[in-house]
N, C-alpha and C positions, 0 to 999 in steps of 0.2 A: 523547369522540367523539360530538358532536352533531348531523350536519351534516340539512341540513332536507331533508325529503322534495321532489319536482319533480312538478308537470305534465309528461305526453308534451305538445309541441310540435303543434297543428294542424297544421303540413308539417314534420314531422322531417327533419333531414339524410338519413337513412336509416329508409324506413318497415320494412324487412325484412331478414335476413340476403342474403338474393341482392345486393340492390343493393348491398351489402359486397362481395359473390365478382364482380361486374361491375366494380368501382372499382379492386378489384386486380389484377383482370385487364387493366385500359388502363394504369394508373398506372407512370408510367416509373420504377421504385425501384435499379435496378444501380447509381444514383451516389450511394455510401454516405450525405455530406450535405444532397442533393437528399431523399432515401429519407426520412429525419431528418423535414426541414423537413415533408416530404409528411404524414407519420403527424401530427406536431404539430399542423399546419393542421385537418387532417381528425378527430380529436381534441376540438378546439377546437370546432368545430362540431357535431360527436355534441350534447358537451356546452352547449352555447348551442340547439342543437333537439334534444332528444332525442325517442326513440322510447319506446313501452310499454316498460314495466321490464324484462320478459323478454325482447326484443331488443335492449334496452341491453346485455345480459349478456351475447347470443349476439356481441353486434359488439364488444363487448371481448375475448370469448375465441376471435372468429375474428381479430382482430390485435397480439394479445397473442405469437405465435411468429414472423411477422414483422416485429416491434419489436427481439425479442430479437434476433435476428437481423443486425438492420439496429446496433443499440445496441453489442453487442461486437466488429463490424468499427468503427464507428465512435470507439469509446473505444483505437482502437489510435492513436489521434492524441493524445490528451492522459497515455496511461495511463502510468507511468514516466518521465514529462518530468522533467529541471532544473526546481528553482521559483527565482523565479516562474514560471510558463506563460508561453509567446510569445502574439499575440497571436489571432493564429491554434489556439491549443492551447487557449486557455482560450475561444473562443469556440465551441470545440467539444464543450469541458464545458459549457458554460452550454446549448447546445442538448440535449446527450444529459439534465442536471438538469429540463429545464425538460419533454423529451419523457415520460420517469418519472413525472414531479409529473403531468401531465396526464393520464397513465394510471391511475395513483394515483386521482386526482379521483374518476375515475368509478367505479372498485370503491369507493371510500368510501361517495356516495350513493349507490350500490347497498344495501350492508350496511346503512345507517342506513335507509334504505325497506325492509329484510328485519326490520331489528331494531327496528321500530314497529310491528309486527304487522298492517298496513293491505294486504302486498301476498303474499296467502297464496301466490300461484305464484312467490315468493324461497325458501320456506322449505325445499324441498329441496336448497336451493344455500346454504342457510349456512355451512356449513363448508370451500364452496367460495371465498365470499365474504372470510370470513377469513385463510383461508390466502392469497388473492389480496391483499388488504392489506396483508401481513405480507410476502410476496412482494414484492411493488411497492415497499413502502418500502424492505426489504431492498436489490434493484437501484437505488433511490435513493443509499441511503448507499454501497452499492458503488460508485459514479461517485464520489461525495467523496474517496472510500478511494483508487483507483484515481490522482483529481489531488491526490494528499495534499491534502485542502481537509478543515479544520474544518468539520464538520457538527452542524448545531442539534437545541439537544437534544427540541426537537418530534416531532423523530423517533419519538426512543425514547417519548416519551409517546403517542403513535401508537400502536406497537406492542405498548405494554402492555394499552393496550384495545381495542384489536383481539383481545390471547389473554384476556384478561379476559370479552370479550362472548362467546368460544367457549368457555372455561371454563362460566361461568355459563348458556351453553344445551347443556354438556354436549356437544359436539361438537369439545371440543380434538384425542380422538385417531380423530377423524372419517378412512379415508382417503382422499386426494383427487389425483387425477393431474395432475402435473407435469412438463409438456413431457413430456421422457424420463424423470420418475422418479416413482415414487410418495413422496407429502409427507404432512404432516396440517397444522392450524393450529402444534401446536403443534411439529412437526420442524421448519417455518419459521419460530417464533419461538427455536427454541432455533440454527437456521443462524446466528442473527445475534449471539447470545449469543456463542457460540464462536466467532466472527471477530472479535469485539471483544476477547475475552479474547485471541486470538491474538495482541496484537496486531501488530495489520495496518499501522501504519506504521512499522516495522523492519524489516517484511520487502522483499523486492526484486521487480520487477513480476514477474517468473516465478515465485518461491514462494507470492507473493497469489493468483496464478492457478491455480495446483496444489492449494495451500490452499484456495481457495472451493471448485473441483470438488469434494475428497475429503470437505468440510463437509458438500456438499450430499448426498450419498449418506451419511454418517452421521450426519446431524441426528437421523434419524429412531428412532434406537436411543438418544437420550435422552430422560430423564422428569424431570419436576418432584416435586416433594414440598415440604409445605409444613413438616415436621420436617427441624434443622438436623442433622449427621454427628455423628457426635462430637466430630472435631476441626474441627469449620468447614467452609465449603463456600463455591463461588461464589455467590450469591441478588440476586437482581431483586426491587425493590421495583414491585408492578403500579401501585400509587398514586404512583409518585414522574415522574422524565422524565429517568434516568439510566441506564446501563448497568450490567452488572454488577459487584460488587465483595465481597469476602472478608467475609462476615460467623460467627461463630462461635456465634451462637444464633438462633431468631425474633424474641427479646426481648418473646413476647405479639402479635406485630404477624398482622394477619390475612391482607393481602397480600402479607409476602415470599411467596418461591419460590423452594426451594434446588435449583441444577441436577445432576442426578445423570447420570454421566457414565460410569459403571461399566462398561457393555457399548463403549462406545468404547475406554474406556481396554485391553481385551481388543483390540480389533480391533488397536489399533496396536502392542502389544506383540507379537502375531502376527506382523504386516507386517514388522515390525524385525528379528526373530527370523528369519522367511524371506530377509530382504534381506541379513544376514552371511551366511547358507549357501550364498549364489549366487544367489537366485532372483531375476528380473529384473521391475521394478516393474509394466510393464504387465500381469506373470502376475496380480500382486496387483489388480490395481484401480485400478493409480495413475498408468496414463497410458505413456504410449511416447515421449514427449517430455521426462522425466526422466533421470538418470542413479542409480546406484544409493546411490553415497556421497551425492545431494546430496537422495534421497529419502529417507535414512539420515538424516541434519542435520536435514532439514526435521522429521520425526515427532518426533524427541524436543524439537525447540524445542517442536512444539505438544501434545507430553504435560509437559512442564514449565510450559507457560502452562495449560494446565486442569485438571492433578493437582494441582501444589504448591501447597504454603501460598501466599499471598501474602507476595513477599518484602518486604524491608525498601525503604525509599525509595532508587533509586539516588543522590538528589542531595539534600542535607538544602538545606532551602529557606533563603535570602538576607531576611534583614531588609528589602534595600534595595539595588537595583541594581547594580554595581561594571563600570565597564568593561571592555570585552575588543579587543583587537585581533584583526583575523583576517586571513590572506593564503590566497587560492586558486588555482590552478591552479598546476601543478608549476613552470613554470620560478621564477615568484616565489618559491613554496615556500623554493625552494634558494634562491636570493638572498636570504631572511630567516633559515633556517638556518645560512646563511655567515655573517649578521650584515651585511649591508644589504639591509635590507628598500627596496623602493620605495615611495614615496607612488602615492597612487589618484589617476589622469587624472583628470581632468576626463571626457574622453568614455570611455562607455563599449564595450566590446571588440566591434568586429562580427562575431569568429569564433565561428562553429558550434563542439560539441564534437569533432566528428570530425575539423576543422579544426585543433583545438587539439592534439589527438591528434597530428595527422602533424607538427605543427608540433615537438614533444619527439622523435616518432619518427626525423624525417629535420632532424634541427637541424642536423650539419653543412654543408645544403645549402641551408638558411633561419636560415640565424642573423642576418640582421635582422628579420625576421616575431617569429621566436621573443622578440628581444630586449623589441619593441613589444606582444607577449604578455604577458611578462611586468612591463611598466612599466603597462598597461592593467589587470591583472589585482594591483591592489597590494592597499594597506592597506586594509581597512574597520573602523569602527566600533560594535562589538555591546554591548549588556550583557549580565552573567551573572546570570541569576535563579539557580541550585543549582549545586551542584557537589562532587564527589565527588572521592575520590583518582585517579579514572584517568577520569574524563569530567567534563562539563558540559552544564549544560542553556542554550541560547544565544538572545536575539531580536533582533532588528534593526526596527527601526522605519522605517525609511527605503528607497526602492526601492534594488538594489544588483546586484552578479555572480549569476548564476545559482548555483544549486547543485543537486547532484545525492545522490540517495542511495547512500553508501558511495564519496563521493567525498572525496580527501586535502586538506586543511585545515591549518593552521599556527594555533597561536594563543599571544598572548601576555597574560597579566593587566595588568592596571593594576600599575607600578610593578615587573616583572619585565625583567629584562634578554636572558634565551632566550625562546624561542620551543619550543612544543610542535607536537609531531608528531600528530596525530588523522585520523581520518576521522569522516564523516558520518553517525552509527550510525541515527535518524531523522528527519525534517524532515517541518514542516506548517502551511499556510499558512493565516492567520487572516482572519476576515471581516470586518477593517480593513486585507489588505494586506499584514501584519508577518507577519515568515519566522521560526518558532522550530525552533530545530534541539536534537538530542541527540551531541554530537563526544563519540567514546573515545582515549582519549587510546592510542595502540601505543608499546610498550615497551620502555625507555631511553632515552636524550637522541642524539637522530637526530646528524650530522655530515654537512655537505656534502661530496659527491665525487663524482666522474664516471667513468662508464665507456665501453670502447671494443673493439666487435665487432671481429675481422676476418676471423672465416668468414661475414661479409655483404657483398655487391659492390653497389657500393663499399663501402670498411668507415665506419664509424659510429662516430658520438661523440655522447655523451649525460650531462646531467645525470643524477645518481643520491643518494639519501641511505642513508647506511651506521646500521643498529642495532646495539649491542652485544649478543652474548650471553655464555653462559657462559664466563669462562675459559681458554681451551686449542682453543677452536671457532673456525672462522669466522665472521662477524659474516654479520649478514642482510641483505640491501640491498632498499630499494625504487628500484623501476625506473618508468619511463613505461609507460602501458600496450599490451602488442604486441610488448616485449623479451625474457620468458620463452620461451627454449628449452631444453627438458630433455638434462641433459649439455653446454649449448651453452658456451663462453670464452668471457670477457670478463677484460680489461685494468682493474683498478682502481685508481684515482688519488685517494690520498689525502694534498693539498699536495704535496710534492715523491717522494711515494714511490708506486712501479708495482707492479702484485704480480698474478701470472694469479688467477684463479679461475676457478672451475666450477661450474654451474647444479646443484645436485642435488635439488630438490623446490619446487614452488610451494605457499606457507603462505597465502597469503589473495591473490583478486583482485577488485578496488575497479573503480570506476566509472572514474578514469583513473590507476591505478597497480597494480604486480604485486608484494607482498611475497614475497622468496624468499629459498630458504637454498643458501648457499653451503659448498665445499669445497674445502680445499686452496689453498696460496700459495708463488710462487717468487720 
C-alpha cells in the first residue's frame, strides 16, 4: 500500500467541517439512489480538491454514518437477487461498489500521508485510519457478497497491509469507535476473516445479514498469533492477496497469522446452549428478527465453518469439462422428471419470480401461462467442472434463466437417461459474466405426480414430485412454493392411482419449492 501523499487544493471542495454540516443540511438524500449518486459526486470532489489532511478526516468521518446509512437501504435492491442481476439490480451494485471504493480512496491517502511521517497531526488517528481501511474495504466486499459477485483478490491484499501497517506501528489492538460498536484495526481485519470462512455464498440473504451483525460485535474477542495449534488452525498469509485457509504449521514463514477464535467459539456454545432451554434470541444478542431454531441452524453452521478442520473437497476436480443439462423452474422440472423435458425457446421468460410462483400456485386457473412457463423455462446447457456423490460444482458460459439461491433445479449428465433432482446450494457470478453454481443433489430418484387440495376454494391442482423414503413410510413430496399447510390434505396422484395424504412437518423450504413429509394413505 503505497498510495502517494496530496497537496490541499488552493479552493478545496470543502475548506472546513461546517461547510460539510451546511451541504447536508440543503442536500435532498430521502431518495435512496438520488442520496447514493449525491455522496458519490461529492466524494469525487473532496477527492479531486481536497482540504488540509485533518479535514480530509473530519469530512470523511462526518459522512461516513450517512453513507452507511444510505448504502444498506440501498443494497436492498440488489442483495438476494436471482443471478444474473436485472438490469436495474446490478446497476445498483455498481453504484453502492463504486460509492465504497471512493470512500475507501480517501481513508487510503489518509493512512499513506499518516504512515510517511510528514503529517504529525495523523498520528493520533492511526489506528483510527486503519481500522477505517479495513472497515471500508470490509463494506466493499460485503456489496460483492451481498450480489454474489466475485470479488478481486486486491482486496484481500488491501487488507493485509493495512493490519500489517497497524501491526508494525503497534496499534493493531488500538481501541477505536465504530458507529454503534467499539472495533480495533485488528477486530476489523479479523470481521472479514470470519465471513469469508463462513462462507458467505451458501448462506441466504437473511442469514448473511444476521451473520455480519453477530460478526461484527464478536470480531473483537479474536486475536492473532503467529504460532500454529497443534492441530492446524485457520492463518492469513499478510504477504500473500488471499483469504484464509487451513494451514497446520507456520512453516518458518514470518507473516502467516493463525486466527485464534477461542473466546468466540465460548460465546456461541453459550448462545446455543441458551437457545435449547427456551431462551429467545434477542435476550442473547441476536437480533428480534430471528427465530429460534433458525438461530440454532445458523450458530453451528458458523462454529463448524471456524472450529473444524478443514474438510475434505466437496467435489474432486474434473480433468476437463463434461456437459450438464439443466432445467429450471418447477413446472419444467416435472416435465423432465416425467421424461419430456422441453427444449429452451428461443426467447427468453418475461416472468417475474413471484409471477412464476402464482403461476404453479393457481395452475388450474392459468394452465396456458403455466404451460408457456414451462416451454420458456427448458433445457440449458452447463459444464461440470467437480463433482461429488450427491452435488456438483456447475458453469454456464453463456447469458441464460435466472437462478436463485436454494432454488429447485433438475440436471442431467452427458450421456444419462434420468434426470436429478437438486437445488441450488450456492451461486456466484464471475467477472466475465459466467454463473458458477454449487446444485445438492436431495435424496432418491424424484417421480412425477401431482397433487390436489380441496380444503382451498376453489380447490387446486398442482404439479408435485414424490421422494422415496424408508420402507413402510410415506414418501416425501416437493410442492410449489405457498402449498405447505400443517395437518392440511391433499389428493396424490400417482399415474392412475389417488391416495389422501396429510401434511405432517415441513423438512426444508427453497427459493420456489416446499419439501415436506407426509402421513398416512387411503
Amino acid at each position: 500500500m503505497t498510495p502517494s501523499d496530496f497537496l490541499p487544493a488552493p479552493r478545496p471542495r470543502f475548506a472546513d467541517l461546517k461547510s460539510c454540516e451546511d451541504w447536508l443540511a440543503r442536500a435532498a438524500l430521502a431518495d435512496t439512489p438520488h442520496a447514493c449518486s449525491a455522496f458519490l459526486t461529492l466524494l469525487e470532489e473532496i477527492e479531486a480538491y481536497p482540504p488540509r489532511h485533518s479535514v480530509y478526516l473530519q469530512l470523511l468521518e462526518r459522512l461516513r454514518y450517512p453513507v452507511v446509512l444510505a448504502q444498506t437501504e440501498h443494497a436492498k435492491r440488489f442483495a438476494g437477487q436471482p443471478l444474473p442481476l436485472s438490469h436495474g439490480e446490478a446497476a445498483a451494485f455498481i453504484q453502492a461498489s463504486d460509492l465504497w471504493t471512493a470512500m475507501l480512496r480517501g481513508y487510503v491517502r489518509l493512512l499513506g500521508a499518516a504512515l510517511n511521517g510528514k503529517h504529525p497531526e495523523l498520528k493520533p488517528s492511526l489506528a483510527r485510519l486503519c481500522q477505517r481501511v479495513l472497515a471500508c474495504t470490509g463494506e466493499l466486499i460485503g456489496a460483492w457478497v451481498l450480489a454474489r459477485r466475485e470479488f478481486a483478490t486486491d482486496y484481500w491484499k488491501l487488507m493485509h497491509q493495512a493490519y500489517s501497517a497497524a501491526e508494525a506501528r503497534e496499534v493493531a489492538e488500538e481501541t477505536v469507535a465504530d458507529l454503534s460498536v467499539e472495533s480495533s484495526p485488528m477486530a476489523a481485519y479479523a470481521e472479514m476473516l470470519m465471513l469469508k470462512l463462513a462462507q458467505p455464498y451458501r448462506l441466504s440473504h437473511r442469514e448473511l445479514d444476521w451473520a455480519r451483525k453477530w460478526v461484527r460485535h464478536w470480531a473483537k474477542e479474536a486475536v492473532f498469533s503467529r504460532e500454529a495449534p497443534r492441530h492446524g488452525g485457520h492463518a492469513v498469509d499478510l504477504a500473500g492477496n488471499s483469504g484464509p485457509a487451513w494451514a497446520m504449521s507456520a512453516a518458518g514463514s514470518v507473516s502467516l497469522r493463525f486466527l485464534d477464535l477461542a473466546r468466540v467459539a465460548r460465546l456461541i456454545k453459550t448462545r446455543i446452549r441458551r437457545l435449547e432451554e427456551g431462551a429467545e434470541p434477542a435476550a442473547l444478542g441476536l437480533g428480534s428478527d430471528c427465530t429460534r431454531l433458525a438461530a440454532q441452524d445458523l450458530l453451528k453452521t458458523l462454529g463448524h465453518a471456524w472450529f473444524d478442520a478443514e474438510p475434505a473437497r466437496d467435489f474432486p476436480r474434473r480433468t476437463s469439462p463434461s456437459p450438464m443439462e439443466l432445467v429450471s423452474g418447477f413446472a419444467a422440472i416435472h416435465h423432465a422428471i416425467e421424461g419430456r423435458p422441453v427444449a429452451k425457446s428461443e426467447s427468453q421468460s418475461s416472468y417475474s419470480y413471484g409471477e412464476a410462483e402464482r403461476l404453479h400456485t393457481f395452475r388450474s386457473e392459468l394452465e396456458p401461462l403455466a404451460t408457456r412457463e414451462a416451454r420458456d423455462q427448458g433445457l440449458e446447457n452447463w459444464e461440470t467442472l467437480e463433482e461429488s456423490d450427491d452435488g456438483f460444482r456447475l458453469r454456464r458460459g453463456t447469458h441464460g434463466m435466472r437462478l436463485a439461491h436454494r432454488q429447485l433445479v433438475a440436471l442431467r449428465p452427458g450421456g444419462a437417461r434420468q434426470f436429478i433432482l437438486c437445488h441450488v446450494d450456492w451461486l456466484i457470478e464471475g467477472p466475465d459474466q459466467t454463473l458458477t453454481i454449487g446444485a445438492r443433489a436431495l435424496k432418491g430418484v424424484a417421480k412425477a405426480c401431482a397433487v390436489r387440495s380441496s380444503d382451498r376454494s376453489p380447490p387446486q391442482r398442482s404439479d408435485a414430485l414424490m421422494l422415496p423414503v424408508a420402507p413402510g413410510l410415506s414418501p416425501a413430496l416437493v410442492l410449489p412454493a405457498g402449498w405447505y399447510r400443517r395437518a392440511g390434505e391433499l389428493e396424490l396422484e400417482l399415474g392412475n392411482a389417488i391416495r389422501r395424504v396429510t401434511l405432517s412437518g415441513l423438512l426444508e423450504r427453497g427459493f420456489d419449492y416446499e419439501r415436506v413429509q407426509t402421513t398416512g394413505s387411503s
